[in-house]
C-alpha positions as protocol buffer text, in pm:
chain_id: "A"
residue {
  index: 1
  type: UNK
  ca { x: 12087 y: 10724 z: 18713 }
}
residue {
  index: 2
  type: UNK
  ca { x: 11807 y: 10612 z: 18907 }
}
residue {
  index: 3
  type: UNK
  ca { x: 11456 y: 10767 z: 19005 }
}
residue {
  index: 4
  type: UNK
  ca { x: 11232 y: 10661 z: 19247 }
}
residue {
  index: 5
  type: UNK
  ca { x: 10899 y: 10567 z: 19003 }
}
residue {
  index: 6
  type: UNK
  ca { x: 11110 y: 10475 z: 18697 }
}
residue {
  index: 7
  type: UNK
  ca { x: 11411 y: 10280 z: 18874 }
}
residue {
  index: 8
  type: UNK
  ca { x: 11742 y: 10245 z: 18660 }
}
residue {
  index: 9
  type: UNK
  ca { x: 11723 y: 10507 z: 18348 }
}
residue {
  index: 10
  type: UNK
  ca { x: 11817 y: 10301 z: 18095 }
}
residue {
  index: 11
  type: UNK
  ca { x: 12026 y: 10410 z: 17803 }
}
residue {
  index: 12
  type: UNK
  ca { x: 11741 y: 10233 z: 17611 }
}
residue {
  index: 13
  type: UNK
  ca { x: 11527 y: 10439 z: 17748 }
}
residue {
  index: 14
  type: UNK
  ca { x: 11617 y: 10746 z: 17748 }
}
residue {
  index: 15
  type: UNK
  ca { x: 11666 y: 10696 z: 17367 }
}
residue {
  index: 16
  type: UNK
  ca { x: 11313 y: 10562 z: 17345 }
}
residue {
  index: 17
  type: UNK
  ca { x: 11205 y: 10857 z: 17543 }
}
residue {
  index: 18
  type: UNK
  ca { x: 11301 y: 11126 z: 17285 }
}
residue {
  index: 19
  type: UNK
  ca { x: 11173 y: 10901 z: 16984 }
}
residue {
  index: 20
  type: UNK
  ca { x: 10830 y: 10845 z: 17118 }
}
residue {
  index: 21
  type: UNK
  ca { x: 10793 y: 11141 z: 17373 }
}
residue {
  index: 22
  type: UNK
  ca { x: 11079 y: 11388 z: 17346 }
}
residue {
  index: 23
  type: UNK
  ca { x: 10837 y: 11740 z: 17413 }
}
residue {
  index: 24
  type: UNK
  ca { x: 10596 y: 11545 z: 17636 }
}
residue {
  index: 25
  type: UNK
  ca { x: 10641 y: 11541 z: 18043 }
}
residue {
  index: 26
  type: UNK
  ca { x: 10522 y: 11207 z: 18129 }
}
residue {
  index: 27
  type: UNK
  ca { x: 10428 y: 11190 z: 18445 }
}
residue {
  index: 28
  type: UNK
  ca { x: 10541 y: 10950 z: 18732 }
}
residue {
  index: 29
  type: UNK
  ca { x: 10138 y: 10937 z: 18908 }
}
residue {
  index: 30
  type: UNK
  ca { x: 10008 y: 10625 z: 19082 }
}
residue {
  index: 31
  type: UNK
  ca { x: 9648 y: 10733 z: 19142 }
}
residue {
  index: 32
  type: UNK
  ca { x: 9597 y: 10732 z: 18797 }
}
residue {
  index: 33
  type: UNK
  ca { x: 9650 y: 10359 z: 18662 }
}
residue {
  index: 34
  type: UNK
  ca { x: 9791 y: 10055 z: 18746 }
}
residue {
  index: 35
  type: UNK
  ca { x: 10009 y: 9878 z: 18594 }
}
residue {
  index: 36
  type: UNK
  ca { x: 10037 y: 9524 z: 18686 }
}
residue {
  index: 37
  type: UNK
  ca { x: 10301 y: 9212 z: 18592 }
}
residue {
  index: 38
  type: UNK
  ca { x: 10473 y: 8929 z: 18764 }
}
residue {
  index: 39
  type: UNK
  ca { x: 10850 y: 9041 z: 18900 }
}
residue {
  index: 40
  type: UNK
  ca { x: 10979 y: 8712 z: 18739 }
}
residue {
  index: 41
  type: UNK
  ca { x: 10780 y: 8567 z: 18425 }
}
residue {
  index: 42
  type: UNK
  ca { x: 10696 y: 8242 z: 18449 }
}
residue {
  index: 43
  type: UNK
  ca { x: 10747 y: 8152 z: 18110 }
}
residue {
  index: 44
  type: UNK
  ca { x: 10948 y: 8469 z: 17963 }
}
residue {
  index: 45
  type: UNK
  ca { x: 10746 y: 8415 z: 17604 }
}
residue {
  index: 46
  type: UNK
  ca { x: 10398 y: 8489 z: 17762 }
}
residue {
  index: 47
  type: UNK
  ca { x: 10480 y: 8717 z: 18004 }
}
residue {
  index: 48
  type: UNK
  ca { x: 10079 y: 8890 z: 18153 }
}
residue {
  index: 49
  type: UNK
  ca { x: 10057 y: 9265 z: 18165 }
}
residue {
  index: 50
  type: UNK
  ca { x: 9723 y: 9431 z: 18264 }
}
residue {
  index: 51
  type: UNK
  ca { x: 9644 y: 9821 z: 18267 }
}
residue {
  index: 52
  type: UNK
  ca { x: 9402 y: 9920 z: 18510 }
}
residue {
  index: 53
  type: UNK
  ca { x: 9254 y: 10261 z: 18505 }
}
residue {
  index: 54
  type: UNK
  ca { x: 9173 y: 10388 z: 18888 }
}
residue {
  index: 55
  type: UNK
  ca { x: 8842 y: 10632 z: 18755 }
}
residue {
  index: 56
  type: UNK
  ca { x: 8610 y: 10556 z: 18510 }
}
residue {
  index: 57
  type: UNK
  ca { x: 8591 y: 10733 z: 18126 }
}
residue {
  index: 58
  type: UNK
  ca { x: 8412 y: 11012 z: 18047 }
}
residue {
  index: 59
  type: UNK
  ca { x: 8332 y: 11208 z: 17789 }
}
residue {
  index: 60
  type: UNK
  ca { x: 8537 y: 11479 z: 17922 }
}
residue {
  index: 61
  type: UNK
  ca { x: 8856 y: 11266 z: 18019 }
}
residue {
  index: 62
  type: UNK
  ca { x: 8956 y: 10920 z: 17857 }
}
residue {
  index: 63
  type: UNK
  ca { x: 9236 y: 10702 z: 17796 }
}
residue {
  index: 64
  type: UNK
  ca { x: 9330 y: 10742 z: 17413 }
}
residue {
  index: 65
  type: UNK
  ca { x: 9595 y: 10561 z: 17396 }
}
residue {
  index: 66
  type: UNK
  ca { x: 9863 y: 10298 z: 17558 }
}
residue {
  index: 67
  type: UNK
  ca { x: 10223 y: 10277 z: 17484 }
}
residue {
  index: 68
  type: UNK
  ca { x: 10363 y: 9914 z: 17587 }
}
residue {
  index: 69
  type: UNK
  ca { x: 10786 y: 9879 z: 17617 }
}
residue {
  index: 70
  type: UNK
  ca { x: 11001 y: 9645 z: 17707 }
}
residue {
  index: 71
  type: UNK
  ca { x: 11367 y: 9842 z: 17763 }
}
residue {
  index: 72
  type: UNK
  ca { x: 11580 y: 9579 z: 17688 }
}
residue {
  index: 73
  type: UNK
  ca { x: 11365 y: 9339 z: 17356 }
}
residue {
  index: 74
  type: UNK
  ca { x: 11529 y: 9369 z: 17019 }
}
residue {
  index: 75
  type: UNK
  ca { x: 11250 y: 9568 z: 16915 }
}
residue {
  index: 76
  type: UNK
  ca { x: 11159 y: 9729 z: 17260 }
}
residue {
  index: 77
  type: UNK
  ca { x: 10834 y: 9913 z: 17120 }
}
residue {
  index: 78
  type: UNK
  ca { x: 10560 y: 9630 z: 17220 }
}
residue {
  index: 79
  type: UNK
  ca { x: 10236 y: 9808 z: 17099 }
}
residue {
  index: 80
  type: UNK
  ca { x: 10045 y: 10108 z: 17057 }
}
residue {
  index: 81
  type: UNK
  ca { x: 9692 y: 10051 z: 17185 }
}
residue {
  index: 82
  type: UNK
  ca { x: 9424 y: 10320 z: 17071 }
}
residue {
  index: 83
  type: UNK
  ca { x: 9100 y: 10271 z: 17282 }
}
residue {
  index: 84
  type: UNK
  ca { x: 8745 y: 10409 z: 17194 }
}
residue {
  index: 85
  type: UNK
  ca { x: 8522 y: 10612 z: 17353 }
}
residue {
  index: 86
  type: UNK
  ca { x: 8257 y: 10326 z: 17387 }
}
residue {
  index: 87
  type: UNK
  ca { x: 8502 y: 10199 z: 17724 }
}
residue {
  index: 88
  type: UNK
  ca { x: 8318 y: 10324 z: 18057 }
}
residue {
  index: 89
  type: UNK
  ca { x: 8662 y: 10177 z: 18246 }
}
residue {
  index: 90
  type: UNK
  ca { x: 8960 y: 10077 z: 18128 }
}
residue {
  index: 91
  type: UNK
  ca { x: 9081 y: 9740 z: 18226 }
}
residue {
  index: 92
  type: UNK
  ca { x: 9336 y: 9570 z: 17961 }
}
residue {
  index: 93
  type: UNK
  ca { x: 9519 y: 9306 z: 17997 }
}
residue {
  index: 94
  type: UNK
  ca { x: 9760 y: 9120 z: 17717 }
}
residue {
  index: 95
  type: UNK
  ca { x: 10102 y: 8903 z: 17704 }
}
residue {
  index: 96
  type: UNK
  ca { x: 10448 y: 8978 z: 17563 }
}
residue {
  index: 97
  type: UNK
  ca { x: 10794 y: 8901 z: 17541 }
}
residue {
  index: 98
  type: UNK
  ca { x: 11067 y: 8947 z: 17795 }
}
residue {
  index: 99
  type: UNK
  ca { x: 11415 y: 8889 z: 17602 }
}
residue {
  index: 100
  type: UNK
  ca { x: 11623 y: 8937 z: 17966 }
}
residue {
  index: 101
  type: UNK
  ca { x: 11583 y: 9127 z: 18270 }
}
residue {
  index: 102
  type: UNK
  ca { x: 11403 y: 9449 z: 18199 }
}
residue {
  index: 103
  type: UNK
  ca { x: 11225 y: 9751 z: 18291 }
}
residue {
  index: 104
  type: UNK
  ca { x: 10811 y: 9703 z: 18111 }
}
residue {
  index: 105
  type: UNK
  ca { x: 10672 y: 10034 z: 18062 }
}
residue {
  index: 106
  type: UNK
  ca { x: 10344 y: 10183 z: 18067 }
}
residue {
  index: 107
  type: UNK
  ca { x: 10264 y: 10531 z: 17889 }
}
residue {
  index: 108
  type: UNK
  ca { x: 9853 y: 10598 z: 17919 }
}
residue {
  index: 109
  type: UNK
  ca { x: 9783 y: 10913 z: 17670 }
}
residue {
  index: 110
  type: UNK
  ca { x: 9478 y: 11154 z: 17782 }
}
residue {
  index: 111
  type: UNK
  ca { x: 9224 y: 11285 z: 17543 }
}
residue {
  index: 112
  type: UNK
  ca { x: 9338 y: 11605 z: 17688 }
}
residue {
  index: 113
  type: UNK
  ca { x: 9743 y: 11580 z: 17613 }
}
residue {
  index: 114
  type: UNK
  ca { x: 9860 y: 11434 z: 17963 }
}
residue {
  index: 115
  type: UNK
  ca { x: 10051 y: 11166 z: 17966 }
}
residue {
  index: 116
  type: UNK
  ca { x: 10109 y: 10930 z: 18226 }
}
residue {
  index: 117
  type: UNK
  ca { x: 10383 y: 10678 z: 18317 }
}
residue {
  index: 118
  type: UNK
  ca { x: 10448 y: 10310 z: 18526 }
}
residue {
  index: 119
  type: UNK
  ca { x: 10685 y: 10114 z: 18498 }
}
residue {
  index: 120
  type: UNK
  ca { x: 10834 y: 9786 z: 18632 }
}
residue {
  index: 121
  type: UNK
  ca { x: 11129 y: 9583 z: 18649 }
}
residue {
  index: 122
  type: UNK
  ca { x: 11020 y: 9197 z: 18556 }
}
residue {
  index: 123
  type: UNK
  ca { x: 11296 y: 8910 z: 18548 }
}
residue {
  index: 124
  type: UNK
  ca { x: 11292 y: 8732 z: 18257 }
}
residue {
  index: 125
  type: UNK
  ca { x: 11517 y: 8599 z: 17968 }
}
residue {
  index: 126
  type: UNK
  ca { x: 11525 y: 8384 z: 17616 }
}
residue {
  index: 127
  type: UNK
  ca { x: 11147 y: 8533 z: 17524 }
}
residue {
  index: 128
  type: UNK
  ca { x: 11215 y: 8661 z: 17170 }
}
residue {
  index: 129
  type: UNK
  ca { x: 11442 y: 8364 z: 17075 }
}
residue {
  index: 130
  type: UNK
  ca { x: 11255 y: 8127 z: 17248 }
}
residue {
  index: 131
  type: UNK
  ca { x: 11207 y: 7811 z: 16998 }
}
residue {
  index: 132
  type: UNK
  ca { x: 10854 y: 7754 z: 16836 }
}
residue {
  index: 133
  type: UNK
  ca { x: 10639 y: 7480 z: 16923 }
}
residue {
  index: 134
  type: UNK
  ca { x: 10743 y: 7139 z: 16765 }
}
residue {
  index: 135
  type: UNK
  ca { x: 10450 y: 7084 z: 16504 }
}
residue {
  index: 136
  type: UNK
  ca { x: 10485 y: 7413 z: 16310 }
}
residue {
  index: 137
  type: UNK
  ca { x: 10298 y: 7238 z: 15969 }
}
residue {
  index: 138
  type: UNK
  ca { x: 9989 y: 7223 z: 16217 }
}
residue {
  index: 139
  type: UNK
  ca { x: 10036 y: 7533 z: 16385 }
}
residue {
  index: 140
  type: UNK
  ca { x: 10039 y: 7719 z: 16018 }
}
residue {
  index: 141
  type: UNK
  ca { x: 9696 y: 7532 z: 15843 }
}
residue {
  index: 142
  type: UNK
  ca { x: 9529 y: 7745 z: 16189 }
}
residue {
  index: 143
  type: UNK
  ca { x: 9691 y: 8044 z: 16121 }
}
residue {
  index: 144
  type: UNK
  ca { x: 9411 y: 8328 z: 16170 }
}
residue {
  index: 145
  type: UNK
  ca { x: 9191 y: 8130 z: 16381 }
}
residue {
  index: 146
  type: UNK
  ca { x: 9029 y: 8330 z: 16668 }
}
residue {
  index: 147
  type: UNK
  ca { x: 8846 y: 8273 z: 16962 }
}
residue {
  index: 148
  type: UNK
  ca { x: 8602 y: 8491 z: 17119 }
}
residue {
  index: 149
  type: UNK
  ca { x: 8430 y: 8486 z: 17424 }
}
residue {
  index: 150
  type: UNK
  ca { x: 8280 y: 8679 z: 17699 }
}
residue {
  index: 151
  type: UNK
  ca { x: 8377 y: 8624 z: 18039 }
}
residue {
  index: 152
  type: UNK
  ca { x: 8246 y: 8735 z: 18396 }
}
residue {
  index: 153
  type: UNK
  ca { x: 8601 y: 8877 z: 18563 }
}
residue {
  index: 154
  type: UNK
  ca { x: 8562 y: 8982 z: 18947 }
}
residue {
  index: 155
  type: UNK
  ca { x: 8158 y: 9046 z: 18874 }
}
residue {
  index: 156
  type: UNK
  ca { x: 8218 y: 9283 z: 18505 }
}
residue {
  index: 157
  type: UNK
  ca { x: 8221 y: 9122 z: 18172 }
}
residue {
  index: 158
  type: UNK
  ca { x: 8518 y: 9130 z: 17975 }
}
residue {
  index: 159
  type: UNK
  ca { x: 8614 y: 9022 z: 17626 }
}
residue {
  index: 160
  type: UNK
  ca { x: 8852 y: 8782 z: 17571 }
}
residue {
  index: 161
  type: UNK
  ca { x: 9025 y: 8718 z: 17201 }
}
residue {
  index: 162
  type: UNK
  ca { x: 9306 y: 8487 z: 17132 }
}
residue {
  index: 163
  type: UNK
  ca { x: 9409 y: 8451 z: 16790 }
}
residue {
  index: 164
  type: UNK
  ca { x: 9604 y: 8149 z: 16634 }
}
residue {
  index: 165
  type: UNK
  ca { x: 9926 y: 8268 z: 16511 }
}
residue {
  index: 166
  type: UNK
  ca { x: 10323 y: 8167 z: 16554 }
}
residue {
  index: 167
  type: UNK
  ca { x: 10407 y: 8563 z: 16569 }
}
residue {
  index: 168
  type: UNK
  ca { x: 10769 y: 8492 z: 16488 }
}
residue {
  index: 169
  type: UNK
  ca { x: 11027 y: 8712 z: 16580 }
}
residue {
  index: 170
  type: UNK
  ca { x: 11249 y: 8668 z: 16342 }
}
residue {
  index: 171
  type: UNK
  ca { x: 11503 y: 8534 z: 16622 }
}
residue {
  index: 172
  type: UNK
  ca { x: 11411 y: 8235 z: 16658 }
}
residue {
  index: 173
  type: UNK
  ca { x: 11563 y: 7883 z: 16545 }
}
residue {
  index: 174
  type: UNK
  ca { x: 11443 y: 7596 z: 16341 }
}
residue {
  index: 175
  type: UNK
  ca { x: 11522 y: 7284 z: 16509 }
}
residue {
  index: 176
  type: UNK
  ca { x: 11547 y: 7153 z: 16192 }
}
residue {
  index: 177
  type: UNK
  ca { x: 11742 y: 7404 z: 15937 }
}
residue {
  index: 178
  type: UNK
  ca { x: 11904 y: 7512 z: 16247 }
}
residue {
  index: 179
  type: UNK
  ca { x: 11852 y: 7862 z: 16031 }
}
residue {
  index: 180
  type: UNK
  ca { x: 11629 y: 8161 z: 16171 }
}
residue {
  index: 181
  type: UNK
  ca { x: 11269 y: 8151 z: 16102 }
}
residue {
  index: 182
  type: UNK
  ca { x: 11174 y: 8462 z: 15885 }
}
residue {
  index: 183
  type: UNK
  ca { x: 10963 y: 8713 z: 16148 }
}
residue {
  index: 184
  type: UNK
  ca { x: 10574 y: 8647 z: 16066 }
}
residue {
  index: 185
  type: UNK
  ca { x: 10387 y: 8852 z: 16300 }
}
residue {
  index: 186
  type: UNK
  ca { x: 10055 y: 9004 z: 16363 }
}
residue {
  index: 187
  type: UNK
  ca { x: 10073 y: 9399 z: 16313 }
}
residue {
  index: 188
  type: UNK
  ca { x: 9724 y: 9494 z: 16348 }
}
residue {
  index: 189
  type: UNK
  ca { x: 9441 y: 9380 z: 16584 }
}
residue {
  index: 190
  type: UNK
  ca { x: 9093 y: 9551 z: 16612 }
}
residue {
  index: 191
  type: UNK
  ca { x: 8752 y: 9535 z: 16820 }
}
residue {
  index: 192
  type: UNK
  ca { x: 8416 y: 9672 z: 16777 }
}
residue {
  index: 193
  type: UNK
  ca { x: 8084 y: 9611 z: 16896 }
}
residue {
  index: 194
  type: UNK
  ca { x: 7783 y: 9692 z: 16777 }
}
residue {
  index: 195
  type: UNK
  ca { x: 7918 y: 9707 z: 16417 }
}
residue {
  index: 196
  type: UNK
  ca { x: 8057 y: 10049 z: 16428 }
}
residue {
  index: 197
  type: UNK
  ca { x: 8196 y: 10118 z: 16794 }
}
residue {
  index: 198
  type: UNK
  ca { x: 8560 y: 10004 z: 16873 }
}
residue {
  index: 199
  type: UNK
  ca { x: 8680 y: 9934 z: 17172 }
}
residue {
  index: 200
  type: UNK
  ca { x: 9101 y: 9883 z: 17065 }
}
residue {
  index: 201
  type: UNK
  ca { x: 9281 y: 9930 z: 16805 }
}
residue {
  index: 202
  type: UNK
  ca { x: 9628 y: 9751 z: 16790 }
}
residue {
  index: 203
  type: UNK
  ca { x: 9925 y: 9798 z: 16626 }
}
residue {
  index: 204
  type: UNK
  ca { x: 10146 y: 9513 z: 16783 }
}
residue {
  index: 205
  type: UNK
  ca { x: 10489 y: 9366 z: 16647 }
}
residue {
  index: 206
  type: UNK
  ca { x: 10773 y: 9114 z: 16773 }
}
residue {
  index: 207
  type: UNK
  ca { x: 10780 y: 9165 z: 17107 }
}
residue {
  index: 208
  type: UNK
  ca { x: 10418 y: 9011 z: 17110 }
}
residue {
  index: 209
  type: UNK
  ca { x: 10393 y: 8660 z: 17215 }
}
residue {
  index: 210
  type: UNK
  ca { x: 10256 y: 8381 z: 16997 }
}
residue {
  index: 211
  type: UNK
  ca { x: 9930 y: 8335 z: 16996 }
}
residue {
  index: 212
  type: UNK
  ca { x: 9819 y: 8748 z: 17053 }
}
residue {
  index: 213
  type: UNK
  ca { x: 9571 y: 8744 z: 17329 }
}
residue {
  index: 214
  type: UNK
  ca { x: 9350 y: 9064 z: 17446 }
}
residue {
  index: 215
  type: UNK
  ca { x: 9135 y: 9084 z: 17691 }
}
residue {
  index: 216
  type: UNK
  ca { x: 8940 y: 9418 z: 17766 }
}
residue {
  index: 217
  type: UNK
  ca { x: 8642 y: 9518 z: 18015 }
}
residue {
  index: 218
  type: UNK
  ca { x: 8332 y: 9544 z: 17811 }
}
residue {
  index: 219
  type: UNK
  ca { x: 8103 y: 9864 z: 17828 }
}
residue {
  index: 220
  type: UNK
  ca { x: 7804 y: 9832 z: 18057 }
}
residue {
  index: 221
  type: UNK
  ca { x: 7602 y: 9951 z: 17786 }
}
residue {
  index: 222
  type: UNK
  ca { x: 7341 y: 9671 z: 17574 }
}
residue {
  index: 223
  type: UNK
  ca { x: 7549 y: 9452 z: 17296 }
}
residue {
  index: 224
  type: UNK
  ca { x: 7424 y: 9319 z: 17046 }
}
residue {
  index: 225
  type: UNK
  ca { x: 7726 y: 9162 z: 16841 }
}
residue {
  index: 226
  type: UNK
  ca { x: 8151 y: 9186 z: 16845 }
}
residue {
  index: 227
  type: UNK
  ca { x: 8397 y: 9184 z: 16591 }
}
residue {
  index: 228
  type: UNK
  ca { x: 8767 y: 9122 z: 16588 }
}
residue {
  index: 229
  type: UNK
  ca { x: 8991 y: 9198 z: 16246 }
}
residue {
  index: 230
  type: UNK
  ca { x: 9325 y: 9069 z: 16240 }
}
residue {
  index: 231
  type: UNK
  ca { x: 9563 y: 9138 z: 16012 }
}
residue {
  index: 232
  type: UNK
  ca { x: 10006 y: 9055 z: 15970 }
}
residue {
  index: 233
  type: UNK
  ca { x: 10301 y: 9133 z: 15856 }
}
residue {
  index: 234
  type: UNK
  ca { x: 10221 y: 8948 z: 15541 }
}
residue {
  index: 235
  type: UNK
  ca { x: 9867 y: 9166 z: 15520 }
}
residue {
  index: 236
  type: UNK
  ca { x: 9679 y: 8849 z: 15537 }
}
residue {
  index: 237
  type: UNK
  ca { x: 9378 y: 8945 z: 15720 }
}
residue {
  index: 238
  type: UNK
  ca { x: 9124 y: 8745 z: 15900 }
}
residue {
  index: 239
  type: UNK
  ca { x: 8773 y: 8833 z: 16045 }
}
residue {
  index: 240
  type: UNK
  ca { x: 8540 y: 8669 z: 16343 }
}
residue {
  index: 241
  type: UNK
  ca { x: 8204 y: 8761 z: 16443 }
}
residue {
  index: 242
  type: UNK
  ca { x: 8020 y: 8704 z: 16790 }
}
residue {
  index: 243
  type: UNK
  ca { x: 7651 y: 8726 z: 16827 }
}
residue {
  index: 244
  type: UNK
  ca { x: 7550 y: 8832 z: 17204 }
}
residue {
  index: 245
  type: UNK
  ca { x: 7218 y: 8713 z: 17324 }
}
């Protein structure tokens, strides 16, 4: 079955559908958001996805919430993104993991109940099995590490956060055991400013790449101070703090 916005109706899908959204209409509108990611990944572990909301936030209307899934990935359920009302616009952006050729899909939740659908197919294969980097002893003693920064992006500041982490799949090998490396993996990531005002809440799994990077268009309102919490599948947690002068 195919339909015009939502190409090839998976079997995944449609299964994914009724688990997440089985009494909701989701509807197939491209004035509301974009959705944008490369129609081949470059490297099919760090595939680049970025939501962009076509009319600001209000008090009245908002994003809530963003569904990210990947038809095809063992675990197809990328993340559920819950957004505060501190955002004036929505712009996210984030990468994941493309296991083979695949529809990506985008579900934006309203304050008010609507909810709104994108999707697109992206060419890409190996991303949840893909093999670790080669000096995993290294990679774990920075484990939890972040970096934080603000950046000017086409004249609006946005916040960037990367945090140090293998995010294992549980699917991948070890060159050396030639056994599968248990699944490690960031399940929660959260930003406020100001102390008390968050801007995303993440709940993230697998399909994740390594390394979990957000970046999200900052409020034009003043800031005096960010903070990311972490946390894994192993609930380790980790904070960071950023002062803004």
């Amino acid at each position: 079955m195919v339909d015009a916005e939502m190409g090839t109706i998976s079997d995944e899908w449609l299964q994914l559908k009724k688990a997440y959204f089985e009494d909701k209409e989701l509807i197939k509108d491209h004035s509301y958001f974009e959705l944008i990611a490369p129609p081949r990944a470059e490297d099919a572990a760090f595939t680049p996805v970025r939501i962009i909301a076509n009319q600001a936030q209000t008090s009245d209307q908002y994003v809530e919430k963003l569904y990210l899934f990947v038809d095809k990935n063992p675990a197809p359920l990328v993340g559920v993104y819950h957004f505060g009302n501190a955002l004036d616009w929505l712009d996210f952006s984030t990468r994941l993991r493309v296991d083979r050729y695949s529809y990506l899909r985008a579900i934006v939740v309203m304050n008010t109940g609507e909810h709104y659908i994108r999707s697109h197919y992206i060419k890409a294969s190996g991303g949840c099995s893909a093999p670790p980097p080669p000096n995993t002893e290294g990679i774990s003693s920075q484990t939890g590490k972040m970096r934080i920064r603000i950046v000017n992006k086409e004249k609006v500041e946005h916040l960037m956060l990367q945090v140090k982490h293998p995010n294992n799949s549980g699917l991948q090998i070890d060159p050396i055991s030639r056994g599968y490396i248990p699944a490690h993996f960031v399940t929660d990531i959260r930003l406020l400013i100001n102390e008390s005002d968050f801007l995303v809440d993440a709940k993230t799994g697998i399909s994740v790449s390594s390394d979990p990077a957000i970046t999200i268009r900052l409020p034009k309102d003043m800031i005096k101070n960010v903070t990311a919490v972490v946390e894994d599948s192993t609930l380790k947690n980790w904070q960071k703090h950023l002062s803004v002068e």
